[in-house]
C-alpha positions as CSV (number, residue, x, y, z in Angstrom):
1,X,84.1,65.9,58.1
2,X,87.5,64.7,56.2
3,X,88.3,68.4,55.3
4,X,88.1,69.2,59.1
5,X,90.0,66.5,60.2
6,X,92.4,67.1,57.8
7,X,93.1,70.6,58.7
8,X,92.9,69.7,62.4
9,X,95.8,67.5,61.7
10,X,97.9,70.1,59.8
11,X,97.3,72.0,62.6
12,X,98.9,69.8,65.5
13,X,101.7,68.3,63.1
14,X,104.3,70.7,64.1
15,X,103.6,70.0,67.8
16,X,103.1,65.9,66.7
17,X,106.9,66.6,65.4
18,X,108.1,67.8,68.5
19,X,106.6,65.1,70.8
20,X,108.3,62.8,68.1
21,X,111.4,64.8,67.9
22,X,111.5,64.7,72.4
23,X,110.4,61.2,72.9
24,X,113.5,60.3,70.4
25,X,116.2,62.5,71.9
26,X,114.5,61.8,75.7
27,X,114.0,58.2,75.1
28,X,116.7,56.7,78.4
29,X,115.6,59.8,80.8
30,X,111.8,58.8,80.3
31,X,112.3,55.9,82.7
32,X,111.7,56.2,86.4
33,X,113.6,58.0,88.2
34,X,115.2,61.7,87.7
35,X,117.8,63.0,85.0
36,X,120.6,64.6,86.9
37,X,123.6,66.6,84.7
38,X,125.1,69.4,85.3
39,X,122.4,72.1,86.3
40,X,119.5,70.3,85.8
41,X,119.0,68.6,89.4
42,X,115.4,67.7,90.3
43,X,114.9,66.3,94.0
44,X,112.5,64.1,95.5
45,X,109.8,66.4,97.7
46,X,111.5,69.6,97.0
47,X,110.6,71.9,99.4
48,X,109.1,75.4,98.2
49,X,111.8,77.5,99.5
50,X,112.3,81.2,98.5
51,X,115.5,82.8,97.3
52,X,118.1,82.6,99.5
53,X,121.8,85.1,99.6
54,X,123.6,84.1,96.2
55,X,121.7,85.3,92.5
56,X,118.4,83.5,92.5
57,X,119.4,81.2,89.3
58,X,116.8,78.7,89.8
59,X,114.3,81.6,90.7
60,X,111.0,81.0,90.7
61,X,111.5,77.7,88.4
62,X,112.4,75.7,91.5
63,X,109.2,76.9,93.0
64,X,107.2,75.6,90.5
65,X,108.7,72.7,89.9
66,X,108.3,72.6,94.1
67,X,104.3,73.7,93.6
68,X,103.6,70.9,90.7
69,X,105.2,68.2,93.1
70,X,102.6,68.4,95.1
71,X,99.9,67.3,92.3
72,X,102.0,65.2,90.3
73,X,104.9,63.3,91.4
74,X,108.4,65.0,90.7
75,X,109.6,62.1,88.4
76,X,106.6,62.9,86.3
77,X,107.6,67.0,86.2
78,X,110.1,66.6,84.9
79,X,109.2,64.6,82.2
80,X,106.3,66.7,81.0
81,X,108.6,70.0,81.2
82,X,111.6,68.1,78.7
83,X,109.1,66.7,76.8
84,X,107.3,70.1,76.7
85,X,110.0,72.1,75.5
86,X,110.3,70.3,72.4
87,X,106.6,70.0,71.7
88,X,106.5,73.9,72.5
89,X,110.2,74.7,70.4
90,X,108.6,72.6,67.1
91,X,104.9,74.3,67.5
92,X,106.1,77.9,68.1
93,X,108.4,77.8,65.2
94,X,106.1,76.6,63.0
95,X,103.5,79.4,63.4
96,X,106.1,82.0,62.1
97,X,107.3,80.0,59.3
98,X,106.2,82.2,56.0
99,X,104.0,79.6,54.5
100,X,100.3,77.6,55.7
101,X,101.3,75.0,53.4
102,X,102.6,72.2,55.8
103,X,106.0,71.6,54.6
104,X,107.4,74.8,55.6
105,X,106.0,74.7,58.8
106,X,106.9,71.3,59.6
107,X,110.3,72.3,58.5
108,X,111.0,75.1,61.1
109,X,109.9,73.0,63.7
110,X,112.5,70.0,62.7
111,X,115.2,72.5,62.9
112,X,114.2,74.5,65.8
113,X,113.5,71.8,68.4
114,X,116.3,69.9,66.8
115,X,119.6,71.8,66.6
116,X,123.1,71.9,68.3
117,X,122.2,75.0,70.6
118,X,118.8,73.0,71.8
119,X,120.9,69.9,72.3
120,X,124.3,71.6,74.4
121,X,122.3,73.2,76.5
122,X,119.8,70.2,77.2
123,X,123.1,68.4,77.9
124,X,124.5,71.3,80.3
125,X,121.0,70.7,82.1
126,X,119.8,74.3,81.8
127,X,116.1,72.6,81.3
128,X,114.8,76.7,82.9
129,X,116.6,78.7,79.9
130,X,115.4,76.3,77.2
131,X,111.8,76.5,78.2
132,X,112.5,80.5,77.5
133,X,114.0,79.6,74.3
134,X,111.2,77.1,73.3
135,X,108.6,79.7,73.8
136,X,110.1,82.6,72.1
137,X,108.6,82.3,68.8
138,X,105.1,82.3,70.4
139,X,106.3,85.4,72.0
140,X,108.0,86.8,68.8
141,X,104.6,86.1,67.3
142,X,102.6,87.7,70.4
143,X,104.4,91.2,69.7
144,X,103.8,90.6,65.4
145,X,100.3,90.1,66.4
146,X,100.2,92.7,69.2
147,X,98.0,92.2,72.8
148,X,99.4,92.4,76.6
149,X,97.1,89.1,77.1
150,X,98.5,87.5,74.1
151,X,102.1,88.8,75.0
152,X,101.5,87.9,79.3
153,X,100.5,84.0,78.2
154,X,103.5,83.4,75.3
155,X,105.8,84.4,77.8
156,X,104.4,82.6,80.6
157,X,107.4,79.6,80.1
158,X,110.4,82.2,80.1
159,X,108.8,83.6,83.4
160,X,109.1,80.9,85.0
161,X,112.5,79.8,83.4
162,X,113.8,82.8,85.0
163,X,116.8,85.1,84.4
164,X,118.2,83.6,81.5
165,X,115.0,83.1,80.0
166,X,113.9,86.4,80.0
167,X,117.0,88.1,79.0
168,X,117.4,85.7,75.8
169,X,114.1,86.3,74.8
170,X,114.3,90.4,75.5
171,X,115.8,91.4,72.7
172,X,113.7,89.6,70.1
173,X,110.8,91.0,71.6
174,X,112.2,94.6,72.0
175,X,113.7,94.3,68.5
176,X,110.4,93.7,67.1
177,X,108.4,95.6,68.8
178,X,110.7,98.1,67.6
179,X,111.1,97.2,64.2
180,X,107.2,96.4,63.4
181,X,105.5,97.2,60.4
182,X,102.9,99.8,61.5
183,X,99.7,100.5,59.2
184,X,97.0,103.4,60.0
185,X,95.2,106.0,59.2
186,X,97.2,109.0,57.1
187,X,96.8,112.4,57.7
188,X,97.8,115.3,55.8
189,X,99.6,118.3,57.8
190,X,99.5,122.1,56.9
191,X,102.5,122.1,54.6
192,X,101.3,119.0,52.8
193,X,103.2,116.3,54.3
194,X,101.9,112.7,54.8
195,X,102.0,111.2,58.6
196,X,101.6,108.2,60.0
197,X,101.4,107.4,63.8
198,X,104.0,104.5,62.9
199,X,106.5,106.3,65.8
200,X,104.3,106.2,68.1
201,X,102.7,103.3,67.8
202,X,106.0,101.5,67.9
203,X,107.0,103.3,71.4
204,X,104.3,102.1,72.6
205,X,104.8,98.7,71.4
206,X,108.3,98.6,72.8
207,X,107.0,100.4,76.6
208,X,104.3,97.8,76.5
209,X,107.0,94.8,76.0
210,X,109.5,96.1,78.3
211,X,106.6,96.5,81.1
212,X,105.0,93.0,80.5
213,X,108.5,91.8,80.7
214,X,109.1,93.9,83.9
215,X,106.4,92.4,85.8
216,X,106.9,88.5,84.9
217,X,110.3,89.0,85.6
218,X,110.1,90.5,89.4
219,X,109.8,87.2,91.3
220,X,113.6,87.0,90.3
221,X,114.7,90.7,89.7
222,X,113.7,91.6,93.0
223,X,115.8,89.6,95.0
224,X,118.5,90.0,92.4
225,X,118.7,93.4,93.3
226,X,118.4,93.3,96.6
227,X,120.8,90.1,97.1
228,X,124.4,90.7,98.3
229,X,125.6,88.5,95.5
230,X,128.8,89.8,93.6
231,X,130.1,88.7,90.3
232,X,133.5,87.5,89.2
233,X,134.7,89.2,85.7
234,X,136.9,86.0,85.8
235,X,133.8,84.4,84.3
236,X,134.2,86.0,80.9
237,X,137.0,84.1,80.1
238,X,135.9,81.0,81.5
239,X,132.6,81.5,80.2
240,X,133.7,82.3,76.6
241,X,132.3,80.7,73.5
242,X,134.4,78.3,71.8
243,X,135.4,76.1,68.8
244,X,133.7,72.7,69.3
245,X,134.6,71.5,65.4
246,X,137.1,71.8,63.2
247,X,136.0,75.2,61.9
248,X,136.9,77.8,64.6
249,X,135.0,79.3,66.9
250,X,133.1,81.3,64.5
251,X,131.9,78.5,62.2
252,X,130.9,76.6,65.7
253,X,128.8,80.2,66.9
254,X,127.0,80.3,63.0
255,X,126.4,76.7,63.1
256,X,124.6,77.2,66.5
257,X,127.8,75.7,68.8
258,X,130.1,76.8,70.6
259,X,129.3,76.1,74.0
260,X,132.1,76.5,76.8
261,X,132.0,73.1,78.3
262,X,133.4,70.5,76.2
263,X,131.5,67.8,78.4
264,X,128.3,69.5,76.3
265,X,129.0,68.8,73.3
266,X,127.6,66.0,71.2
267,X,129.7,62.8,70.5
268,X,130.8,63.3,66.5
269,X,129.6,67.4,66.4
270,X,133.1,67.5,65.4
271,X,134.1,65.7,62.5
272,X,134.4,67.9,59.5
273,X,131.2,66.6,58.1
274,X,128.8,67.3,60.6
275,X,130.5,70.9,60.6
276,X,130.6,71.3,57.2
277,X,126.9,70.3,56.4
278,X,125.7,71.9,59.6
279,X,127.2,75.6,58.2
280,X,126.1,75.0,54.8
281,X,122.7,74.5,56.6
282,X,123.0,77.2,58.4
283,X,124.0,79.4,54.8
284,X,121.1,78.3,53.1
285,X,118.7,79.1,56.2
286,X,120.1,82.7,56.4
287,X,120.0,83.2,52.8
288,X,116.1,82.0,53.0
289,X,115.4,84.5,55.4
290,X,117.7,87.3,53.7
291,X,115.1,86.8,51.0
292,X,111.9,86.5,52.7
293,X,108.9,89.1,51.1
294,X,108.1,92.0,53.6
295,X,104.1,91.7,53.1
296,X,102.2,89.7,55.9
297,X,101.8,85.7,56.3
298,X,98.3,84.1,56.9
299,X,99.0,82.0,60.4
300,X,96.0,80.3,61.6
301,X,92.8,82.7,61.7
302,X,95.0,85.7,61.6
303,X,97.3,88.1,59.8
304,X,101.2,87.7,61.0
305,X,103.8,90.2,60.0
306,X,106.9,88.3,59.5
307,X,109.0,89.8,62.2
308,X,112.4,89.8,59.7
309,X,113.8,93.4,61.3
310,X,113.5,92.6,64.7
311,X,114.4,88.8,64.4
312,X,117.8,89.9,62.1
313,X,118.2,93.1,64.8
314,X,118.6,90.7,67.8
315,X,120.0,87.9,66.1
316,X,123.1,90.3,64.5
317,X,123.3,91.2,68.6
318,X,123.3,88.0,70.0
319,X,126.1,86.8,67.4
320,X,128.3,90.3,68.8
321,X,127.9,89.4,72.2
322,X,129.0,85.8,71.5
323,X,132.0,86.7,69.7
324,X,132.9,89.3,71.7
325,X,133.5,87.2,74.5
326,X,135.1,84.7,72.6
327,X,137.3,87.3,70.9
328,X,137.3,89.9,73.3
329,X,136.4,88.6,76.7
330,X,138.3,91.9,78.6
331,X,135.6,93.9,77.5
332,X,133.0,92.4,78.8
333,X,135.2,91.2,82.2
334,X,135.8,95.2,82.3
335,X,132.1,95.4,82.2
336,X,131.3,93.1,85.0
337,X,134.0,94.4,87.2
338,X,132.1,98.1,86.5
339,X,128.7,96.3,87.4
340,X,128.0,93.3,88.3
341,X,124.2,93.5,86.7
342,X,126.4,92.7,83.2
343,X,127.3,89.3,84.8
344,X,124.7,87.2,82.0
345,X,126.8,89.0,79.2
346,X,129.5,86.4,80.4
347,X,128.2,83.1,78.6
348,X,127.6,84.8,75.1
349,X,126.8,81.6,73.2
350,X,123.2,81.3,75.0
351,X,122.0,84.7,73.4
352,X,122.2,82.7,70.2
353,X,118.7,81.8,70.9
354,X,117.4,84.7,67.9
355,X,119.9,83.1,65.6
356,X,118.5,79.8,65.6
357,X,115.2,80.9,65.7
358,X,116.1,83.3,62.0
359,X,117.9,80.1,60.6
360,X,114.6,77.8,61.1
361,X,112.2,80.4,59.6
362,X,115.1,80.8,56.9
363,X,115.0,77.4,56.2
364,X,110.9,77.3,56.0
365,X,111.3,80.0,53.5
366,X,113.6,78.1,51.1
367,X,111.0,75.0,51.2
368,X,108.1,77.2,50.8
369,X,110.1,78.6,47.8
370,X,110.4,74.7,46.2
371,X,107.2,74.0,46.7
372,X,107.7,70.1,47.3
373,X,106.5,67.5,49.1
374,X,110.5,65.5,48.6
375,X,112.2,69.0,49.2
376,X,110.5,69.2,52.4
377,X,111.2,65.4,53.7
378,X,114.4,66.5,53.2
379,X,114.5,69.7,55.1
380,X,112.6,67.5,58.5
381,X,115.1,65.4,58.1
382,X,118.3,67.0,57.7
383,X,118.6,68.0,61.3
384,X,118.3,65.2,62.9
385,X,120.8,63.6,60.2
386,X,123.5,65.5,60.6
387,X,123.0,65.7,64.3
388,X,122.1,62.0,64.8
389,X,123.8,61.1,68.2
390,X,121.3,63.5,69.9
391,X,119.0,60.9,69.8
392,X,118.9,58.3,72.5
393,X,119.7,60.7,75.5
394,X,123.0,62.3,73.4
395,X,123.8,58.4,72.9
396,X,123.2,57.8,76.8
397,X,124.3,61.1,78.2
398,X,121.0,61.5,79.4
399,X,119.2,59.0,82.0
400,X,116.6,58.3,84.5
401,X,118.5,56.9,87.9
402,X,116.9,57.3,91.9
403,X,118.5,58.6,94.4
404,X,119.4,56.1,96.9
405,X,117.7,55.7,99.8
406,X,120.2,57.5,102.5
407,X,118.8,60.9,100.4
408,X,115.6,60.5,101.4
409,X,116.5,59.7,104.8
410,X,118.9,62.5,105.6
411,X,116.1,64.5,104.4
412,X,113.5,63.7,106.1
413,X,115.7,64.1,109.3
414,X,116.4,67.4,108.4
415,X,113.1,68.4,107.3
416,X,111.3,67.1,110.6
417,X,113.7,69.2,112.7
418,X,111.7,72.7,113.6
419,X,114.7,74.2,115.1
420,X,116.2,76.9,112.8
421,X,120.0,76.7,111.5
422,X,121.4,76.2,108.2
423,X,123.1,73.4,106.3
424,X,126.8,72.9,105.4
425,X,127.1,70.6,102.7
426,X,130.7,69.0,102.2
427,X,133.0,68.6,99.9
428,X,133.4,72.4,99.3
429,X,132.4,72.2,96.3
430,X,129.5,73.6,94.0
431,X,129.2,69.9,91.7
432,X,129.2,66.3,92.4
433,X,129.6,63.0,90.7
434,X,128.0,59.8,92.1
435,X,128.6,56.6,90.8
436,X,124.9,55.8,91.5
437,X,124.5,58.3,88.9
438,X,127.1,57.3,86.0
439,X,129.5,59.3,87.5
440,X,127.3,62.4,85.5
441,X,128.6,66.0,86.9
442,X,125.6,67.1,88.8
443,X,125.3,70.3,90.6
444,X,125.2,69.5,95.0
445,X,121.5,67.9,95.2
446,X,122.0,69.3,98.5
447,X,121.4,72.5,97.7
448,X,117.6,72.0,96.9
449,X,116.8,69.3,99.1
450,X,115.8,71.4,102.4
451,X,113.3,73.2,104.3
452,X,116.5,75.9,105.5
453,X,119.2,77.7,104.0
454,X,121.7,75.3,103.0
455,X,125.5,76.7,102.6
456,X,127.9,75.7,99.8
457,X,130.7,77.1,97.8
458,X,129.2,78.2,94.5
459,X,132.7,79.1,93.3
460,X,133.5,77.2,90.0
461,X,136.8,75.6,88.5
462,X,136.6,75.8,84.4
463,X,138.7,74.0,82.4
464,X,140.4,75.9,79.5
465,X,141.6,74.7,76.3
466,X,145.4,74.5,76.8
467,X,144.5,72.2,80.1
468,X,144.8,74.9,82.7
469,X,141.5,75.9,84.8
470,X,139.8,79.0,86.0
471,X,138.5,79.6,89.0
472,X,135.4,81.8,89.0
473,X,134.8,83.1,92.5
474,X,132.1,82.0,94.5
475,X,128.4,84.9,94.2
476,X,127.7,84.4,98.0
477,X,129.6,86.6,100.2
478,X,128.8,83.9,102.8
479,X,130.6,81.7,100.6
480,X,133.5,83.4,102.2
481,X,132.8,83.4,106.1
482,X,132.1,79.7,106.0
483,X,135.2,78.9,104.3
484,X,137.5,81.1,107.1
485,X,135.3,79.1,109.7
486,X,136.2,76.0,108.3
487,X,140.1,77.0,107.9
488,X,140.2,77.8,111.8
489,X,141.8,75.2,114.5
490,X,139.5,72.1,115.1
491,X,138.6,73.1,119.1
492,X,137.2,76.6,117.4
493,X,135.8,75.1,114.2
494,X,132.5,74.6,115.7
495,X,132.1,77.7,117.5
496,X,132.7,79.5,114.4
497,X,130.4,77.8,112.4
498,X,127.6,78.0,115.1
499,X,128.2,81.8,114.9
500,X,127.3,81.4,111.2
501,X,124.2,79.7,112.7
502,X,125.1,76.6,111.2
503,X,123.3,73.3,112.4
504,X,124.0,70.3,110.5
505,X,126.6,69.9,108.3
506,X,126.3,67.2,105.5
507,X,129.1,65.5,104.3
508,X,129.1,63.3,101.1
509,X,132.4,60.7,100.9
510,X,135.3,61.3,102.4
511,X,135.2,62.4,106.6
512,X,137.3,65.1,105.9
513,X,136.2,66.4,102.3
514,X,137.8,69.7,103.0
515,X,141.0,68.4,104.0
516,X,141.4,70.7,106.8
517,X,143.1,70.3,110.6
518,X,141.6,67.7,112.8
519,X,142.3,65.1,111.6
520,X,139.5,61.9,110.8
521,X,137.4,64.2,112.6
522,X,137.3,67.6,112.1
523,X,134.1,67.9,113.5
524,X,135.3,67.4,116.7
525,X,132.1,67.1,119.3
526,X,129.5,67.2,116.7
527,X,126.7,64.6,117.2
528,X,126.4,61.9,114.0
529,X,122.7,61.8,113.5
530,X,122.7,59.9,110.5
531,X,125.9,57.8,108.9
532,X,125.5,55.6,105.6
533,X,127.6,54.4,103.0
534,X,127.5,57.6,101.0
535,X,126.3,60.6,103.4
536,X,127.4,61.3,106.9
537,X,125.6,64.3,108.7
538,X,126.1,66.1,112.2
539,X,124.3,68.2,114.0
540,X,126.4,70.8,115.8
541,X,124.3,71.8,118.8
542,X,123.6,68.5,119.9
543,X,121.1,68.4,122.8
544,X,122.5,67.7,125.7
């Protein structure tokens, strides 16, 4: 009974880490209330809405998130899926580390569900691209192992991540489908030569993976397709990786940084020690897997061909595509402008996803090498060392708040209403920052709040090194016709907007957010429905 308990215990210590590892990094958000930053903005009673005109980013996460908030409340959602991705990050890396001792294991899942990547994106709030990321080594290891079940469950979280799930975790999976060992029966040909079905077998491998991958990805490539969204190559500059230490923006990209937005990156990532041990982490990772043995691993009950081609394959590609926009952003601006499906090419640092997912099987390698219980203390605890202010919600970054109660209220108004129309929401602006909220950048709750299409400018301002900013224009071409109704004379304004079949228009601070003719009112004739010390909304047809 001791043995199986013991074993059972190995088992679930990787996924034990990662709880660990979440609860300590989480700790501030886990209170009540949501955790709003940047693109992560959960609502209360989200509506289940399908995609509307721009690219369906939050396509079908939002849906789900809208599905679960009927069982659970949304509070508690959100929770479990943060909590979740480290649990499923720390447990996924740990079954392709190249070892069943429990070191090893436990050493890839430190270091993948506790890295700089992990951490600037949690604190850019893109909570759908990191459950892809989380659950792309149990997809890494569905393709080793082979199966469409196996491969349709693993990839079950960067389905519903959506688009940037599913095209970070692409080309691991094609890479190794592509790349995999093949053994089989040999047959002898007429002239004496030896064949294997290896090229074939591989083909299929890759047609299955690209057709799985197909089909999990159509609730959001469907209406990409068919959406009359356009793409700015602006957004290749603004996008760009960059240096986030004092070692350049190529010793930020191979220490896993690099991230555009300096607002994501952790308080102290750059002194010159955190750099400096972080790269010589990430040297001793790659040389670990640069020597890992080509023959199977024993994971679990089954055989596991370490996927080292396919895993070095993508992770070589993601690296290019990072520093080619960082190095070379015209190319890939010339790219967009040619097709606007090459759009996700523009923030290259997020396809470092492989990379880090190489460096933490690396790393498992060089402690299965040692062979020590001290060596691999150290190894779980060197990335949380050298990365220490990621702990306690990035050192308060990250925390739970409610929205006040003039939300719900507006929302419920506008929810109750059965006559059709869409919602303007004011300042023309894609982000907001309440004070109710620690002044956190938050992307317009608005836009998620409501049972009808809700209009805002998705255009985006992007700071740049030297101080001067960006602007990237805005995906919705009706982005566009509401701002030329909102430019036109007061005594008009309404009219114009009504022929956009606008209804309400919701406007957050200031009575004339847009700073546009008319005055203290530019709304001139519009019924106030709802006015409190934050939000003010109209309704534009009012009944007579």
């Amino acid at each position: 009974m001791g043995g199986e308990w013991g074993e059972t215990a190995k088992r679930f210590a990787p996924a034990l880490l990662g709880l660990l590892f979440g609860l300590l990094a989480l700790w501030p958000a886990l209170g009540p209330g949501f955790v709003l930053r940047y693109d992560m903005v959960f609502v209360p009673d989200p509506p289940p809405m399908l995609p509307g005109e721009g690219f369906p980013r939050a396509v079908p996460s939002d849906l789900v998130v809208a599905l679960l908030s009927r069982v659970v409340p949304e509070q508690v959602v959100q929770k479990v899926v943060l909590l979740g991705v480290f649990v499923l990050a720390a447990s996924g890396a740990a079954a392709l580390a190249p070892s069943r001792r429990l070191g090893p294991r436990l050493a890839a899942a430190a270091f993948y569900s506790w890295n700089a990547y992990l951490a600037q994106r949690l604190l850019l709030g893109q909570w759908a691209l990191l459950l892809g990321v989380a659950g792309l080594p149990w997809a890494v290891r569905a393709v080793a192992l082979g199966g469409r079940s196996r491969l349709v469950a693993a990839l079950l979280p960067a389905a519903v991540g959506g688009f940037q799930a599913m095209l970070v975790a692409a080309p691991a999976l094609l890479a190794t489908a592509a790349t995999a060992t093949v053994t089989g029966p040999v047959t002898v040909t007429a002239a004496g030569r030896f064949v294997t079905p290896a090229g074939r077998v591989r083909v299929r491998r890759v047609l299955e993976v690209t057709l799985v991958m197909a089909v999990l990805s159509l609730p959001w490539l469907v209406p990409a397709l068919s959406s009359r969204a356009v793409t700015d190559p602006a957004g290749a500059w603004a996008f760009a990786a960059r240096a986030d230490g004092p070692l350049g923006t190529v010793g930020s990209l191979l220490s896993l940084g690099g991230i555009w937005n300096a607002h994501a990156v952790l308080p102290g990532q750059e002194t010159w020690w955190s750099a400096i041990v972080r790269l010589l982490l990430a040297a001793v990772a790659v040389w670990g897997f640069a020597r890992l043995p080509g023959s199977p691993a024993r994971h679990g009950a089954g055989a596991v061909e370490q996927p080292r081609a396919g895993l070095a394959v993508a992770a070589v590609a993601g690296l290019a595509v990072a520093l080619t926009g960082a190095f070379a952003p015209g190319v890939l601006g010339g790219l967009i402008g040619w097709w606007p499906g090459f759009g996700p090419l523009r923030d290259g640092q997020l396809y470092l996803a492989p990379f880090v997912l190489l460096q933490a099987v690396g790393l498992a390698a060089v402690v299965a090498r040692w062979n020590s219980r001290a060596v691999a203390a150290v190894a779980v605890a060197v990335p949380v060392l050298v990365l220490p202010t990621f702990a306690l919600g990035a050192f308060g970054r990250l925390s739970a708040v409610d929205y006040p109660d003039e939300w719900r209220e507006v929302q419920a108004i506008v929810n109750a209403d059965p006559a059709p129309g869409a919602l303007l929401s004011l300042p023309w602006g894609a982000h907001r920052a309440f004070g109710w909220n620690g002044d956190r950048v938050i992307l317009d709750p608005a836009t998620k709040m409501f049972r009808r299409r809700v209009l805002w400018n998705d255009a985006l301002l992007v700071g740049l090194p030297g101080g001067d900013r960006l602007r990237v224009a805005a995906e919705d071409p009706a982005s566009a016709e509401v701002e030329a109704a909102l430019g036109v004379e007061p005594a008009g304004r309404i009219a114009a907007l009504s022929g956009l079949n606008v209804r309400y228009v919701l406007i957050h601070g200031s009575d004339n957010p847009f700073h546009i003719p008319g005055g203290d009112d530019p709304f001139r004739g519009a019924a106030t429905v709802f006015r409190g010390p934050e939000l003010r909304l109209l309704r534009l047809d009012a009944p007579s």
